[in-house]
C-alpha positions in Angstrom: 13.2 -145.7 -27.6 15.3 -146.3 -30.3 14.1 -149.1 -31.2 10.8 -148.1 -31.4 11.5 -145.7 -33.5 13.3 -147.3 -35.7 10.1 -150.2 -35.8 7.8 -147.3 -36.9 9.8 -146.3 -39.6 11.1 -149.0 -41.5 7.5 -150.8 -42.4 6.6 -147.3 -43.5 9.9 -147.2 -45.9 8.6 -150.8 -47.1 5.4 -149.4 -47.6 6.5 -146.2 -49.7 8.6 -148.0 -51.5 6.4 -150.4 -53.5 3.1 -148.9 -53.4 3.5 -147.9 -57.1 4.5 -151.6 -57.5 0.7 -152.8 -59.3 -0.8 -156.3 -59.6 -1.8 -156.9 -63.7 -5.5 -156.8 -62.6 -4.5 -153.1 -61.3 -2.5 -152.1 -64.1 -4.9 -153.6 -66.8 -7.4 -151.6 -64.8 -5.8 -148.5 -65.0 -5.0 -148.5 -69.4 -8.9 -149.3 -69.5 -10.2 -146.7 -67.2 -7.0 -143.3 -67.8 -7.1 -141.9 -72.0 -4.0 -140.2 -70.4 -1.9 -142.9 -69.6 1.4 -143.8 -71.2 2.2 -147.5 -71.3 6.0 -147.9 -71.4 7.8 -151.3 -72.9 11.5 -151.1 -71.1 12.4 -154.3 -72.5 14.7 -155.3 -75.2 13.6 -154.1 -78.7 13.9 -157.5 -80.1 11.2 -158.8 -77.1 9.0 -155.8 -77.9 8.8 -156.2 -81.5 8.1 -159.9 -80.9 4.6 -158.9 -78.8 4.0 -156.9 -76.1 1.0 -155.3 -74.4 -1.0 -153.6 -76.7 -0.6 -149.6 -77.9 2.7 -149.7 -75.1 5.4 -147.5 -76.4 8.9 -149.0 -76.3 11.4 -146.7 -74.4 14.3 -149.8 -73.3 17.3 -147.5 -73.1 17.0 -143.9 -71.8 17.4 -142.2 -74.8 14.4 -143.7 -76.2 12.7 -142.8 -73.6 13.4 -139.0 -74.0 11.5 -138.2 -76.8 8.3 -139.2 -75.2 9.6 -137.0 -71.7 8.5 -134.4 -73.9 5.5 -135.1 -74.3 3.9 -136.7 -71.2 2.7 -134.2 -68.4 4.7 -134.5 -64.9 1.1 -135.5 -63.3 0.4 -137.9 -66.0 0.0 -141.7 -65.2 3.0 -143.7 -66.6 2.7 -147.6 -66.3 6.2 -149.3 -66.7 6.8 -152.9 -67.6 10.3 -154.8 -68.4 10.2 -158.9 -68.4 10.2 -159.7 -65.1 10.5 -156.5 -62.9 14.0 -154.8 -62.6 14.2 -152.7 -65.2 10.7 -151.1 -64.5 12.1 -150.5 -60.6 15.1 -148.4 -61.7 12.9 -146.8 -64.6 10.7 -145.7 -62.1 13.1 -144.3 -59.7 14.8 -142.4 -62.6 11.5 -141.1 -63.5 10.3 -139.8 -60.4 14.3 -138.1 -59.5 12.7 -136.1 -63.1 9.8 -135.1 -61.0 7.3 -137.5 -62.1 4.9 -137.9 -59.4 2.4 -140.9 -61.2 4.9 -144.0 -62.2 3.7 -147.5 -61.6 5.0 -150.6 -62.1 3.8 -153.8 -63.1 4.4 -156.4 -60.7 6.7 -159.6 -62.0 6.9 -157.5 -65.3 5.5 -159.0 -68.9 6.1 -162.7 -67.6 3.4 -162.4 -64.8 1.6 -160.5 -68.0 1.3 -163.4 -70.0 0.9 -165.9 -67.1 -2.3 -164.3 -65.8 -3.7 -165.1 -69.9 -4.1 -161.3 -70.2 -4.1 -159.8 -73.9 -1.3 -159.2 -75.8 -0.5 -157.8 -79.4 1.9 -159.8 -81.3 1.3 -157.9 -84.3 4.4 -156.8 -87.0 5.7 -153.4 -85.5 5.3 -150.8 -88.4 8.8 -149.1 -89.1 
């Protein structure tokens, strides 16, 4: 009985776990089709400055990323991206232990960005 149990459960773990884990056609699909979402860089500055997907907010440590916790509505859809996945995974935990309910990640990060010949804004960051 145990076992059985314990079968149910842990696909269902699996499940919960990455469901806010987003392919780049999802993702893309979702900056299109949401005027409310926030798309966060978590990368290093220096990557973000060098390009980065376009009007994505840079937030790499947490205390960049506070000013904008001001700002963005616990309901609000956040879209997290770092270069190749970690970084956006503990991001979003920390986010939703802050009682954000809407955090996705994009899957294999900025690499799999670029890879799949989606657009990107190499334009001069204005200080």
């Amino acid at each position: 009985m145990k076992l059985i149990l314990l079968l149910l459960i842990i696909p269902w773990q699996c499940y919960s776990q990455s469901k806010n884990v987003v392919e780049c056609d999802v993702f893309y699909q979702m900056m299109k089709s949401n005027d409310d979402v926030f798309v966060m860089d978590i990368r290093m500055l220096e990557d973000y400055q060098k390009e980065r997907i376009a009007n994505a907010y840079w937030a790499g440590t947490k205390e960049s990323f506070m000013p904008f916790l001001l700002e963005i509505d616990k309901k609000s859809p956040i879209l997290l991206y770092c270069e190749m996945g970690k970084r956006s995974k503990e991001c979003s935990k920390w986010l939703q232990t802050l009682g954000y309910k809407n955090v996705y990640e994009l899957k294999g990060g900025f690499c799999e960005w670029i890879k799949n010949g989606y657009p990107m804004d190499s334009s001069p960051i204005k200080q």
